[in-house]
GUKEDO-140146 format. One record per residue (C-alpha): residue in one letter; z, y, x. Coordinates in Angstrom, 1 decimal, decimal comma. Layout:
N
A Z Y X;
...
END
This chain:
161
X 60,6 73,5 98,0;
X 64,7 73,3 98,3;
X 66,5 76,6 99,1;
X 69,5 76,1 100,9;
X 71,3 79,6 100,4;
X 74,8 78,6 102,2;
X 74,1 78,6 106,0;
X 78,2 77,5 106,4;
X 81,5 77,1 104,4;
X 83,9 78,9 106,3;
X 87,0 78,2 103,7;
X 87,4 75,3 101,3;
X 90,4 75,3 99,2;
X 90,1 72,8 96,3;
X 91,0 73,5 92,8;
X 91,6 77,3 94,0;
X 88,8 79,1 96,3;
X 85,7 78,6 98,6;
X 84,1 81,0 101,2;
X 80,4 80,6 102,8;
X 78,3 82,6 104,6;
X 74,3 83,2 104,4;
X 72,8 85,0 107,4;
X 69,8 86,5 106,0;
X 66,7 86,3 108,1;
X 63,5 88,2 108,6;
X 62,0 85,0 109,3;
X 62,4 83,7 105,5;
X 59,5 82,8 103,1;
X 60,9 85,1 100,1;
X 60,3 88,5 102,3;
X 56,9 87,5 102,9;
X 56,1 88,9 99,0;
X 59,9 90,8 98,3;
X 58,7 93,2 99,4;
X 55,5 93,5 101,4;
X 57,2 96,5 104,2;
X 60,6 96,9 102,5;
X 62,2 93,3 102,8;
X 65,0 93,3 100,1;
X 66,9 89,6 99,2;
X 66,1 88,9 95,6;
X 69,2 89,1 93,6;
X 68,4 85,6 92,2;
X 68,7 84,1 95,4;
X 71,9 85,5 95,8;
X 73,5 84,1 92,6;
X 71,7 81,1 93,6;
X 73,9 81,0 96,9;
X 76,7 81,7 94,8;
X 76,1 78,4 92,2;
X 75,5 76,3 95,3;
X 78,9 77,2 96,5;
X 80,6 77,2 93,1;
X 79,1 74,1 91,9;
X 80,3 72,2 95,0;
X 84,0 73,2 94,3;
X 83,8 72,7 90,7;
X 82,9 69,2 91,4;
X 85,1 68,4 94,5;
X 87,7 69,8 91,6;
X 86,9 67,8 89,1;
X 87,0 65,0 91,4;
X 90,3 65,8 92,9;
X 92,0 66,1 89,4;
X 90,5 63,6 87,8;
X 90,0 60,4 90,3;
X 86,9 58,3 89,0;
X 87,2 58,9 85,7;
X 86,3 61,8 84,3;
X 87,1 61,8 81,0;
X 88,5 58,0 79,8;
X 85,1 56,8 79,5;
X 82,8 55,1 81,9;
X 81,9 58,3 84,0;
X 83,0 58,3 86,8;
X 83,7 62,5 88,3;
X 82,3 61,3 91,5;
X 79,1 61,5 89,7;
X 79,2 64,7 88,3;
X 76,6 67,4 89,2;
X 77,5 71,0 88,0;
X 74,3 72,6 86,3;
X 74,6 76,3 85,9;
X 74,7 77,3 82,2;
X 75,8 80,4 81,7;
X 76,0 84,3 84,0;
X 78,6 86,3 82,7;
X 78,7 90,3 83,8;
X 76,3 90,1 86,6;
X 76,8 93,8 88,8;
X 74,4 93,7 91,8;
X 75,8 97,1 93,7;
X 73,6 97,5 96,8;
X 70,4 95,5 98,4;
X 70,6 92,6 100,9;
X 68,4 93,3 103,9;
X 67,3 91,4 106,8;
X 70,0 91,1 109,6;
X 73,1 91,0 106,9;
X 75,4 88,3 106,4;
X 77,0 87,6 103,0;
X 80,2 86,3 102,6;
X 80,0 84,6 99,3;
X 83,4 83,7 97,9;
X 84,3 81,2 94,7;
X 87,7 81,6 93,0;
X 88,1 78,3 90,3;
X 88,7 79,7 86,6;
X 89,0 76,8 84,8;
X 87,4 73,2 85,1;
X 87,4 70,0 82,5;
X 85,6 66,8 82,3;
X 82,6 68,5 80,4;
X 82,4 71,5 83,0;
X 84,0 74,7 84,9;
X 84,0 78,4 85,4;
X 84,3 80,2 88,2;
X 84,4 83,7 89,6;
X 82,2 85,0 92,3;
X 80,9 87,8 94,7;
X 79,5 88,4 97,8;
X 79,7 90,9 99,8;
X 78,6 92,0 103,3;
X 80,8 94,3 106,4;
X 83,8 94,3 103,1;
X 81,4 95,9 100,7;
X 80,9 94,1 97,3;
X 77,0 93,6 96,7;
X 77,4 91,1 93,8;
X 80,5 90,0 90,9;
X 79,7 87,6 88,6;
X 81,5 84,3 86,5;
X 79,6 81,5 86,3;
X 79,8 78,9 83,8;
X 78,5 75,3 84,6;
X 78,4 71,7 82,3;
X 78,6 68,9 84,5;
X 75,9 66,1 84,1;
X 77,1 62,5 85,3;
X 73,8 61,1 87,4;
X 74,5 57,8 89,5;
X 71,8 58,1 92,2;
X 73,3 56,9 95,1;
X 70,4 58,7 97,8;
X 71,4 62,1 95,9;
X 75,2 61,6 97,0;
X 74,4 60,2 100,2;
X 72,5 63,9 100,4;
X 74,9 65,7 99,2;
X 77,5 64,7 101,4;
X 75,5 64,8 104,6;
X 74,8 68,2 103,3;
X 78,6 69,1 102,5;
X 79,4 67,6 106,2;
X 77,0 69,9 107,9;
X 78,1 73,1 105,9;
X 81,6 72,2 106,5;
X 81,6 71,4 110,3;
X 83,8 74,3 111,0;
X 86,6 74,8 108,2;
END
């Protein structure tokens, strides 16, 4: 199963910030069992909605600075696939309920041919629910059906910025 936590990018800004939103539904499989007459949003599904967002900037970053090659040897950036590595200072403030929206937003710390840091939260009506930096290592994978994906993907999320 693939868990698509972005439901649109609403602000894409390469090299600098991101914004999507996630409209968070009753009707999704995780509040069948989280939790059983109190539906909350697990908090790892919200950093994972985070790292899909982040990771798609990181890359389109590392693309945009470096061209097709990432670092003087045969990789090529337009390959690269950011892998989450490391949460630092992780606050979760408040719970995420059915009927919300989350506005998660990515802010681009840093970013080089072996990976990139960024900044995030969400929040939902202007309250922060979730801060965290995120620290991914890029991974250079040539799978042609994975970028053809991705970008179909990216298209979709992106129909309206």
């Amino acid at each position: 199963m693939r868990f698509f936590l972005i439901d649109r990018i609403t602000m894409w800004d390469v090299g600098t910030a991101a914004e999507a939103i996630k409209n968070v539904a009753l009707s999704e499989d995780f509040f069948d069992d989280h939790f059983p007459r109190r539906p909350v949003m697990p908090g790892v599904l919200m950093i994972e909605g985070m790292a899909q967002l982040a990771g798609l900037l990181l890359e389109a970053t590392l693309t945009a600075k470096h061209g097709n090659s990432a670092n003087g040897n045969s990789a090529n950036s337009n390959n690269a696939k950011a892998v989450l590595t490391i949460l630092e200072r992780t606050k979760f403030r408040d719970m995420v309920r059915p009927g919300d929206t989350l506005l998660y937003r990515a802010e681009v710390m840093s970013v080089n041919s072996e990976g990139g840091k960024a900044a995030l939260r969400a929040s939902r009506d202007g309250r922060v629910i979730v801060t965290t930096a995120m620290v991914f290592a890029f991974k250079y994978i040539d799978d042609p059906l994975l970028d053809s994906r991705r970008a179909s993907l990216l298209k979709l999320w992106m129909e309206s910025v």
